[in-house]
Every structure is written in C-alpha cells, then in structure tokens.
N, C-alpha and C positions, 0 to 999 in steps of 0.2 A: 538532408532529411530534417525535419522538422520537430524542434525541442515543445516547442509548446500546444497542450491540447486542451479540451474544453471550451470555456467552462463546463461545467459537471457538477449536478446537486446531489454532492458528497451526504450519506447517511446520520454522517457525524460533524462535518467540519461547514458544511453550507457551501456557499457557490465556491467550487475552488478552481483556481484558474491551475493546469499541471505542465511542470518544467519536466519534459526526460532527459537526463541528465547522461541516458548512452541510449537516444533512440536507435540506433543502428545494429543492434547485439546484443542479446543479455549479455552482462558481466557483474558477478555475485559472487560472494565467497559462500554463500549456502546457496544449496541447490532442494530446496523443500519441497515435499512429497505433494505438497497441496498448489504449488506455483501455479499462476496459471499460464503462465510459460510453458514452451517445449522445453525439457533436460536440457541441461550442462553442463559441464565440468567447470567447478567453483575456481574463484582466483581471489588473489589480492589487491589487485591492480586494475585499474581501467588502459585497456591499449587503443581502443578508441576511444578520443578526447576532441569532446566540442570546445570550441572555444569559445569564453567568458563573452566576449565582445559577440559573437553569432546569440547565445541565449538572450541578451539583454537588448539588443536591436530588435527582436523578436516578440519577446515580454512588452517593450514599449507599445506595439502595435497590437497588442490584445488589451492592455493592464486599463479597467475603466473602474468606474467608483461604486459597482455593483456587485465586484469580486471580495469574497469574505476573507480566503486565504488563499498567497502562492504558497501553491504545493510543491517542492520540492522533492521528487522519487526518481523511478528511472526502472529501465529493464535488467531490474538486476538490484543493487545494493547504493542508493546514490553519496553515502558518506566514503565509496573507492572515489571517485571523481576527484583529482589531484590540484583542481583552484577553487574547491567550496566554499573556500576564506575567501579569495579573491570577490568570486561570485555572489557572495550574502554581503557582500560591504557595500556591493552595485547595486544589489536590490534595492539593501533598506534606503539609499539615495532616493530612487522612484520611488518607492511602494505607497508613502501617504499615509494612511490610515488603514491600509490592508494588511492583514498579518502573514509572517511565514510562517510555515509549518514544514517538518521535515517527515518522512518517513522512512525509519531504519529498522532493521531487524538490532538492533545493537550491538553487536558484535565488534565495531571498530571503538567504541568506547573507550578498551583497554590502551587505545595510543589519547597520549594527552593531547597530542596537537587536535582532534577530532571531537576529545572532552571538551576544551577550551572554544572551540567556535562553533560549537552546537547553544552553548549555551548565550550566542548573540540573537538567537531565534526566539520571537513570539510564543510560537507552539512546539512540541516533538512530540512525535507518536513511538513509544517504544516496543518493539516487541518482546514476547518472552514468553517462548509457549512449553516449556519445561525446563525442568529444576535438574532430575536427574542426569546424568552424566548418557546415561544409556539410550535414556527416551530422547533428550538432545540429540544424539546423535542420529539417530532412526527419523527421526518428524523432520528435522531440520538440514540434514544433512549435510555438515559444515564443511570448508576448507580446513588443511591439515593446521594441527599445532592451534586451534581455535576451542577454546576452553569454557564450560559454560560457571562452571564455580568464578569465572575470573569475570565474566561476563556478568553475573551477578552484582558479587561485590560493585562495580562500577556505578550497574545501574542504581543500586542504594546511593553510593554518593554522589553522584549527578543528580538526582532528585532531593539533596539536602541544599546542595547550591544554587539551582537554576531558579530562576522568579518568573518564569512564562506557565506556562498552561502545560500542562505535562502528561501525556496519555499511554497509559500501556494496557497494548495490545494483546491476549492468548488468541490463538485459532486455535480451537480443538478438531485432533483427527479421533475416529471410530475405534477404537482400541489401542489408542496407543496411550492420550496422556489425557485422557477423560476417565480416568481411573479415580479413586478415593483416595489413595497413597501420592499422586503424585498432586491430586488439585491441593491438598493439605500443603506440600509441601510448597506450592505455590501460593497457598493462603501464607506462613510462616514467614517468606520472604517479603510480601503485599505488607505484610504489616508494618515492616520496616522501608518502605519506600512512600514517601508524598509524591502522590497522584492527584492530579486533575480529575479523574475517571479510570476507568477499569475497564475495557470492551471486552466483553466473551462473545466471542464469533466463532463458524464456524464455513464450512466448504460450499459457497452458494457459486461457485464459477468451477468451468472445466480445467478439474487440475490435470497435474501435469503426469502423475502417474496417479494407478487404480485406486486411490484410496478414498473414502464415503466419509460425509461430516454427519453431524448430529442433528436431531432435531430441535425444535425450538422446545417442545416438552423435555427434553434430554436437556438442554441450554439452560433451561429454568431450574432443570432439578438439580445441575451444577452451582447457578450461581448460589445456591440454599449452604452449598455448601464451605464458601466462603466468611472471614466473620463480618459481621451484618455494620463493622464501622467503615468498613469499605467500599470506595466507590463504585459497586459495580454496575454494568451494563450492559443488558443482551442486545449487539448489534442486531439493528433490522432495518430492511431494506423499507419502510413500509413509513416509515416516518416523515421520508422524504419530502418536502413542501415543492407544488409544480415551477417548471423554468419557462418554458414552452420557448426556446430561445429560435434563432433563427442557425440552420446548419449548412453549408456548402457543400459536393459531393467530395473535395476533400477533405474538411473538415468529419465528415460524416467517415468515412474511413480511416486516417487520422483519428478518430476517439475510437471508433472500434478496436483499432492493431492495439490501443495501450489499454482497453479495459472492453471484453464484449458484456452487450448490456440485454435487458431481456424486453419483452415487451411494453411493460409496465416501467423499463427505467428510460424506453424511447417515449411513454406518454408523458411522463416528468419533464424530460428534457426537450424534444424536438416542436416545434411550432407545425402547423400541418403543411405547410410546403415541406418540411424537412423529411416529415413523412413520406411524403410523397417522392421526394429524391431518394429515402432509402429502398421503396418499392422500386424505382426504377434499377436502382443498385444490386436490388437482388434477381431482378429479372435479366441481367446480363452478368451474373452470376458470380458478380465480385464479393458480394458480402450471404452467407450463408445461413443456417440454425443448425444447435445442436442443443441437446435435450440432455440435462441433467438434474438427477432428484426430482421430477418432475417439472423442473423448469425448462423453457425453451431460450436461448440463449443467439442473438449473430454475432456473428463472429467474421472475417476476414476468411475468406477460400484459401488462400494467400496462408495464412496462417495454420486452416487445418491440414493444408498438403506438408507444411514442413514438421509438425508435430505428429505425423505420418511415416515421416522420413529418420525420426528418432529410434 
C-alpha cells in the first residue's frame, strides 16, 4: 500500500507532499469525536509497520523542488511509528530545501525519546483542543493512563527548546470545548507556549461520530476571546492558492482514502484531465459525495461502507 500522497495545497502549510506513516489501519492512541476516520479502539503501539527503506524509495519518486513541506502524518497518531528517528535522519539526507513538518495530537510528548527527535523537524503542528481533564477526555478520547495536565506541561517545554516553526492546533467541537471557561483556560496555557501560530479550526470533513463544528462567526467570536498578543488564526479552506496538478486514477483515489476533498478543493488541486478521471471514477461508482454542514464532500465508497460497518 502506498505511504505517499499528494501533493495537496494544504490551507496552512502550501504544497505539501504526505507520508502515511500506517496506511494500512488507523492506529492512534486517541480515538476523537471529530476523526474523520471510522472508530477505533486507541493504542500505543503501531502493529503494522512500513518499513524506513519502502517510505523513502517512494518519497524519492514523488520529492521535486515545487514541494513546500514533507508532511509527516498517518491514519492515526504518526509519532506511535517505532523508526521516526530512523526515518527523519533519511529524509533530511534528500529533502534540500523542503521542510518537514510533523503532525501530532501530542500526546507522546511525555516520552523523551519522541521530545528529542521531534525537535530535528523544520515545522510541528501541535494539537491541543482542551485543557480540562474532563473535556479531554470527551473531545479527544484518549488511550488509557494518557494525561492531559502532563501533556500540557510538555508542550510548554518543547516550545521553549525547539528553533523550527511551531503550530498549535484547537479543533473546536459544538458544546463541548468552545465554552468561555474552557477557551480562557486555553488562553492561560497559549501564554505560556511560543508558537509560530495558533489555528482555530473547526469540523469541515465527515467525522467520525455525530458531532457538529462551529461556524465561522462562532470562530471569529472565539478567537476575540483569546489575549490579542497571540498568534492566532481562523483556519479557512478559502486561502488556498490553485495547484491545478496533473492526477492518475490512483493517485486520484489514493488522495481521497487519506483526506476527502470537496469540490472547490478538486478546482485547487486537479488539472481538467484530473477532472475528468475523477468523473469517470465516480461513474463506476468507486469514489462517492457526502454532504456535510452544507458542504459536499468525495469520499471513497470503499470508505463509506466500512464506516457503515462501525
């Protein structure tokens, strides 16, 4: 199966070329209300493991001088992947002048070995979508014995040490941690962390259970309530600069399984032959639409049947 996907003209990072780091399964030690994954039961551990040498024979054959960042992520949590030391020491060999960037919920922070070689990365996008113990636990739905007070602290000192570009991420869900008590408590902590940026985002893809994002007037009237020396930013799809790239029908499927995109993010990215393969695609009924918040979204048939099966 195939580690790498894209490129993809990311809303925040630019052309980013994406390594999955367990295309074959989610594996996550959170299992979040908003995923847009089908459920699962969280782990520690990755039991399917690609090997170093397959991602990086792969990367060679995509990596050109028009990619802004390798992404590093995965279906699931990509700092479980047990050679990410391994794997980031191969990169930076190739990469050039392209940066990496990682994407964690930060949770594995608290082991030092995972503090130590996050901080050989370009970029990290942190997450951190509540402070409380309780709303953690509800929004995020962690693996056992996964602490968010401890999670905290980390990401304070990791952002005292690291010299890259440093982003942390909230998603807000609809009543749980778009409260005034808990954004506060979230400002409180922000103050004490150097960031790059701040993203307030919110639920624009089909998650994985019932729960509704905010709007962009809801987004706005959040960020007000942060204090105003912080970096912050209301993620929007709408920023995006066009790719119009050239797409294969697997390729074309291949980007849909690791992220479904809407119509307006196929006129960004696909060139009109692509177009036109993904019309054929869905005329033989492998790639689908699903309508959420008013958006229309394709998705993988493939995909809606086993999130069906949940």
């Amino acid at each position: 199966m195939k580690t790498i996907f894209g490129p993809i003209n990311s809303r925040r990072f630019g052309s980013s070329l994406g390594i999955d780091l367990s295309p074959a399964l989610k594996q996550c030690n959170f299992d979040c209300l908003y995923c847009e994954l089908a459920p699962s039961a969280t782990t520690d551990k990755q039991v399917d493991v690609v090997e170093v040498s397959t991602i990086i024979n792969e990367l060679k054959t995509h990596l050109h001088d028009k990619i802004d960042v390798i992404t590093l992520t995965a279906n699931g949590e990509p700092t479980l992947y047990p050679h990410l030391d391994e794997l980031i020491d191969e990169i930076n060999k190739i990469k050039n002048s392209t940066q990496t960037l990682i994407l964690t919920n930060s949770a594995t922070l608290v082991d030092d070995k995972v503090f130590s070689l996050l901080l050989k990365l370009d970029q990290v996008k942190l997450s951190l979508d509540a402070i409380t113990p309780s709303v953690f636990k509800r929004i995020d739905r962690p693996h056992k014995d996964i602490e968010i007070d401890k999670i905290v602290q980390r990401v304070e000192e990791f952002s005292k040490v690291y010299k890259g570009k440093l982003f942390i991420e909230i998603l807000f869900v609809h009543e749980l941690n778009d409260t005034k008590e808990e954004i506060k408590k979230l400002n409180e902590v922000l103050l004490k962390v150097r960031a790059t940026r701040i993203d307030l985002g919110t639920i624009d893809r089909p998650p994985a259970y019932p729960v509704i994002g905010l709007s962009y007037k809801e987004l706005y009237e959040a960020s007000h309530l942060f204090d105003s020396s912080l970096p912050i930013h209301i993620a929007s799809r709408v920023h995006a600069e066009p790719n119009n790239a050239p797409y294969s029908d697997e390729d074309i499927l291949n980007t849909l399984d690791k992220r479904p995109l809407t119509l307006e993010d196929i006129d960004l990215l696909f060139d009109e032959k692509s177009k036109l393969r993904l019309e054929e695609l869905i005329s033989k009924k492998l790639v689908i639409t699903k309508k959420i918040g008013g958006l229309e979204f394709f998705i993988l048939h493939e995909n809606e049947k086993r999130k069906r099966l949940k």
